[in-house]
Residue frames relative to the residue before (quaternion, step in Angstrom):
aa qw qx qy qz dx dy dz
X 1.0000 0.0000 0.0000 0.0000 0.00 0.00 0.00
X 0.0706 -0.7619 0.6280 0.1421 3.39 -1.16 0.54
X 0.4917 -0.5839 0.5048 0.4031 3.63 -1.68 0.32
X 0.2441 -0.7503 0.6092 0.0794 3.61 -1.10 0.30
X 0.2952 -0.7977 0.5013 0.1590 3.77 -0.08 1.16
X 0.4783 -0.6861 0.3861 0.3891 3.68 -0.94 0.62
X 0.5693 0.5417 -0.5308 0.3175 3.75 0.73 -0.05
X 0.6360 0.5357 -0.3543 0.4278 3.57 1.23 -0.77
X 0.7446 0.4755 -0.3017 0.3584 3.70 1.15 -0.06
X 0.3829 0.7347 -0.2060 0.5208 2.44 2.29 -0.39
X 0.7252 0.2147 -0.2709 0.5955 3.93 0.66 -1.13
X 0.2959 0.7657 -0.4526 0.3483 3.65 0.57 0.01
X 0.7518 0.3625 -0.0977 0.5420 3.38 0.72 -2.07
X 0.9364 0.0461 -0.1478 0.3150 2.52 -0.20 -1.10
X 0.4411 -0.6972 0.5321 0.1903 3.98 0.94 0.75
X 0.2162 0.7172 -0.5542 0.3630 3.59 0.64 1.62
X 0.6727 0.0725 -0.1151 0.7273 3.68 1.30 -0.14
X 0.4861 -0.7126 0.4866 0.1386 3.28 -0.97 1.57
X 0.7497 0.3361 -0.2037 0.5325 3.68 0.54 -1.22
X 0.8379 -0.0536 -0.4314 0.3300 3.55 0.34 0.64
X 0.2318 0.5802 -0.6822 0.3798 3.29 0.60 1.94
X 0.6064 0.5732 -0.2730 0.4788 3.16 1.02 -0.66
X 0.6206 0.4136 -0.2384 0.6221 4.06 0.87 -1.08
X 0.7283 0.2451 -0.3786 0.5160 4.13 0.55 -0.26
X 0.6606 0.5871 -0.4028 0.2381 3.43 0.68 -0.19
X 0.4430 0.6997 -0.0840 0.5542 2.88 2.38 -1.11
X 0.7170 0.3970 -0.3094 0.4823 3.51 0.62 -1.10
X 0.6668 0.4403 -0.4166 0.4334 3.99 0.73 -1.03
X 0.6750 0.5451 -0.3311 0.3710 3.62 1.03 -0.72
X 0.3739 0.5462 -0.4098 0.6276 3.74 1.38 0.26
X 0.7861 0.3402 -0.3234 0.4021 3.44 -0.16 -1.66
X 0.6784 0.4749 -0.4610 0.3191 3.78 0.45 -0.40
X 0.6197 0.6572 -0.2836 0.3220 3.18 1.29 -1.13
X 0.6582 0.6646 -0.0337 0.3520 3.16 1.32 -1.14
X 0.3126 -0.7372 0.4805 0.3577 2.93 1.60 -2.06
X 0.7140 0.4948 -0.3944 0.2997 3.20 1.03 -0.04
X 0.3945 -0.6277 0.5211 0.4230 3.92 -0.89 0.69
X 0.1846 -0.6420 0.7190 0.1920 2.90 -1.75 -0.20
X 0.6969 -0.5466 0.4481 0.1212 3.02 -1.07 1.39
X 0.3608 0.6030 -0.7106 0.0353 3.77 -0.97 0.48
X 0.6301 -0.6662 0.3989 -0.0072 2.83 -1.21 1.48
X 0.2992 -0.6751 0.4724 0.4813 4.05 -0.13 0.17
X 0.6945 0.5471 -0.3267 0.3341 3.80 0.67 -0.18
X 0.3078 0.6418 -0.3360 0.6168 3.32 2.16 -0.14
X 0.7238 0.4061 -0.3048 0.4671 3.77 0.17 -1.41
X 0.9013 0.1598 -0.3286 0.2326 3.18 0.34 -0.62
X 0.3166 0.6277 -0.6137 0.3594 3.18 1.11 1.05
X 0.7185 0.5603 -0.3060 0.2762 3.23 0.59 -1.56
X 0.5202 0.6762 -0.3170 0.4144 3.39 1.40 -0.48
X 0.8832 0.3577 -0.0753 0.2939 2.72 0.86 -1.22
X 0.6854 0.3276 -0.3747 0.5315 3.11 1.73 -0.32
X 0.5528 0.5113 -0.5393 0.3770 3.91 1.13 0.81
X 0.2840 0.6534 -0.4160 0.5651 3.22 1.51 0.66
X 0.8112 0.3711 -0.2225 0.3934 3.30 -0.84 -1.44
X 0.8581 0.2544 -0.1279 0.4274 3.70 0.14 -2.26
X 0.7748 0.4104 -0.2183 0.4285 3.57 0.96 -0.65
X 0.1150 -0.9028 0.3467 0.2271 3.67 0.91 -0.40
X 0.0993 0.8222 -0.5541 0.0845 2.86 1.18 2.00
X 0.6858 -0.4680 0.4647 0.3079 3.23 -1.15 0.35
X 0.5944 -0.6228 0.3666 0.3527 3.64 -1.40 0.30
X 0.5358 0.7258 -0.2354 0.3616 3.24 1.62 -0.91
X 0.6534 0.5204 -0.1567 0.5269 2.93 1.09 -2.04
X 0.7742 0.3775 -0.2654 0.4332 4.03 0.51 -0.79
X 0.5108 0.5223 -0.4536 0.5105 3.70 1.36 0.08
X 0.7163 0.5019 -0.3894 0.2888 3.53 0.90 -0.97
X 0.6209 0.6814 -0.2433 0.3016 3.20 1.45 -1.33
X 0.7033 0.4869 -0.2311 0.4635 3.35 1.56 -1.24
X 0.4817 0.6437 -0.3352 0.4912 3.65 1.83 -0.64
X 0.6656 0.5089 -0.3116 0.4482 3.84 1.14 -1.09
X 0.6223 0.5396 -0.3397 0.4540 3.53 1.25 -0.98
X 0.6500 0.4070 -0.3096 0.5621 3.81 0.77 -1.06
X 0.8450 0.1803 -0.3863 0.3228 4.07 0.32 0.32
X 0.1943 0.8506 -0.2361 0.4277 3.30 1.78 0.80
X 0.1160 -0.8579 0.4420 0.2349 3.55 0.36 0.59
X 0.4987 0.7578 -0.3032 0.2916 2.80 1.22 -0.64
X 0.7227 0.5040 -0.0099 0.4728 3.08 1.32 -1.32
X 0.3450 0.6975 -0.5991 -0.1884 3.35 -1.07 0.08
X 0.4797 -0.7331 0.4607 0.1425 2.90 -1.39 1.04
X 0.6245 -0.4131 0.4785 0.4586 3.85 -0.77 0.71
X 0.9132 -0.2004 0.2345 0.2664 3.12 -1.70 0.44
X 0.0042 0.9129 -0.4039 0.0584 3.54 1.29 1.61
X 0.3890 0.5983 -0.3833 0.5863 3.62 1.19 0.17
X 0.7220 0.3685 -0.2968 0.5049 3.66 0.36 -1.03
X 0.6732 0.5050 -0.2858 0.4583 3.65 0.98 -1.06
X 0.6735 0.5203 -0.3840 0.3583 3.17 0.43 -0.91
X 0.7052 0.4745 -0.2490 0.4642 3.52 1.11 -1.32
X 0.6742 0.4494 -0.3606 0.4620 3.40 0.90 -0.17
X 0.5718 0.6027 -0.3298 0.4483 3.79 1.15 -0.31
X 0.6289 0.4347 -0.3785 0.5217 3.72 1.35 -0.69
X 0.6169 0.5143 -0.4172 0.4254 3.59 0.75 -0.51
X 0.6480 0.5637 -0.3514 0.3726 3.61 0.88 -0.80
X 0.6873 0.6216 -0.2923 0.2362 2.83 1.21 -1.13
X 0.6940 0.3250 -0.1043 0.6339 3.18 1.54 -1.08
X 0.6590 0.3989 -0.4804 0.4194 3.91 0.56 0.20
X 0.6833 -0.4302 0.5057 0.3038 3.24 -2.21 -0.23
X 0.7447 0.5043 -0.3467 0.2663 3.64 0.82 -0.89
X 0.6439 -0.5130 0.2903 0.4877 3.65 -0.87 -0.31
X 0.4830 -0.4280 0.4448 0.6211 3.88 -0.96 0.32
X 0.6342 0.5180 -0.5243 0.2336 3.85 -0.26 -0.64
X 0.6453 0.5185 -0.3769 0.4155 3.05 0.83 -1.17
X 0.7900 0.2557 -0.3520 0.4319 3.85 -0.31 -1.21
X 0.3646 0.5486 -0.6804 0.3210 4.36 0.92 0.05
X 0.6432 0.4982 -0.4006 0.4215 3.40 0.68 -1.57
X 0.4868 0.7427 -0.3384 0.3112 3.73 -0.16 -1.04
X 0.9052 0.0985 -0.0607 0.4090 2.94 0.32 -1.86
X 0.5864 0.6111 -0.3024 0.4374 2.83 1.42 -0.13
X 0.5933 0.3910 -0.4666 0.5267 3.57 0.80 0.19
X 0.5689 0.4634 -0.4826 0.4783 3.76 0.92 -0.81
X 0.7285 0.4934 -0.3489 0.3226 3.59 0.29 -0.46
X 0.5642 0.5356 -0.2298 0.5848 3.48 1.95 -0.21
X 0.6205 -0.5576 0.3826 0.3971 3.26 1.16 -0.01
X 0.5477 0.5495 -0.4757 0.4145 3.99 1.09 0.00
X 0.5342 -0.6852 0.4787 0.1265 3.08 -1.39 1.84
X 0.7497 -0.3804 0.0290 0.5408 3.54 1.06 0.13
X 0.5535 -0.6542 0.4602 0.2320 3.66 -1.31 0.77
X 0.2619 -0.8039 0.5053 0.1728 3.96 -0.66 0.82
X 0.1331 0.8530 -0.5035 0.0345 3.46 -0.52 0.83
X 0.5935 -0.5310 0.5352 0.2817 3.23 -1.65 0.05
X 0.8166 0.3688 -0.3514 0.2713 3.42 0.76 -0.98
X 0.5833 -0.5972 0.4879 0.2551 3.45 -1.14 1.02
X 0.4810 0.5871 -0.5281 0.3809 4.01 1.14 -0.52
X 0.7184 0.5502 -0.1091 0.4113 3.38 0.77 -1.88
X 0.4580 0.6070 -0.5981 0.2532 3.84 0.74 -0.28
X 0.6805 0.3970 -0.3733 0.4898 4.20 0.62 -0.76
X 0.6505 0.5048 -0.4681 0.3208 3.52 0.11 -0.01
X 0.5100 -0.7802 0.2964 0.2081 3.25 -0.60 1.39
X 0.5831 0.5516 -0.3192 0.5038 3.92 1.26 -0.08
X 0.5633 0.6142 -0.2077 0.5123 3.52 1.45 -0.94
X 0.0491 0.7074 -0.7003 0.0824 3.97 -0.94 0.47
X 0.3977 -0.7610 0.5016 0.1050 3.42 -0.85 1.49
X 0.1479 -0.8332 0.5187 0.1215 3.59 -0.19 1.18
């Protein structure tokens, strides 16, 4: 297995610099050939979320699918895909950021009885507790 940094998934998508969409596109096409996964991290997702947010204005839809392709990808494995997954259905249908409900589930999944916040997106979500 290798790790896989989020800029290299980053030119991947969205093919904003040819030569190193091309050098990440190359590198996963080795790892398949080969067999090896590559690692994406839950802290990868939530960059990638966030800067295909900010520089690219993808949409929420478009970044739920992308992270849904990664969890059915063989290539891939994704950190703690149980936690992701459960935190992707919440995205799908809430206001907050994927980062926020990764966090969420991932403490409910650590045993934390519930997560204190500020944000007012997250007050329905059932791991979340408006502080």
């Amino acid at each position: 297995m290798i790790g896989v940094d989020t800029n290299v998934f980053v030119r991947f998508l969205v093919q904003d610099d040819e030569a190193q969409a091309n050098r990440a596109r190359d590198l996963f096409e080795r790892c398949y050939e080969e067999g090896t996964k590559c690692l994406i991290t839950i802290i990868a997702l939530c960059e990638l979320e966030w800067v295909l947010t900010a520089s690219y204005k993808v949409t929420r839809e478009e970044i739920a699918n992308t992270v849904y392709g990664f969890l059915l990808e063989e290539l891939f494995e994704v950190e703690e895909s149980s936690v992701v997954k459960a935190a992707l259905n919440q995205y799908r249908q809430g206001r907050g950021d994927l980062s926020d409900y990764l966090l969420g589930a991932r403490g409910k999944a650590l045993g934390v009885e519930t997560t204190y916040t500020f944000d007012k997106a997250l007050r329905h979500v059932e791991s979340f507790t408006l502080l």
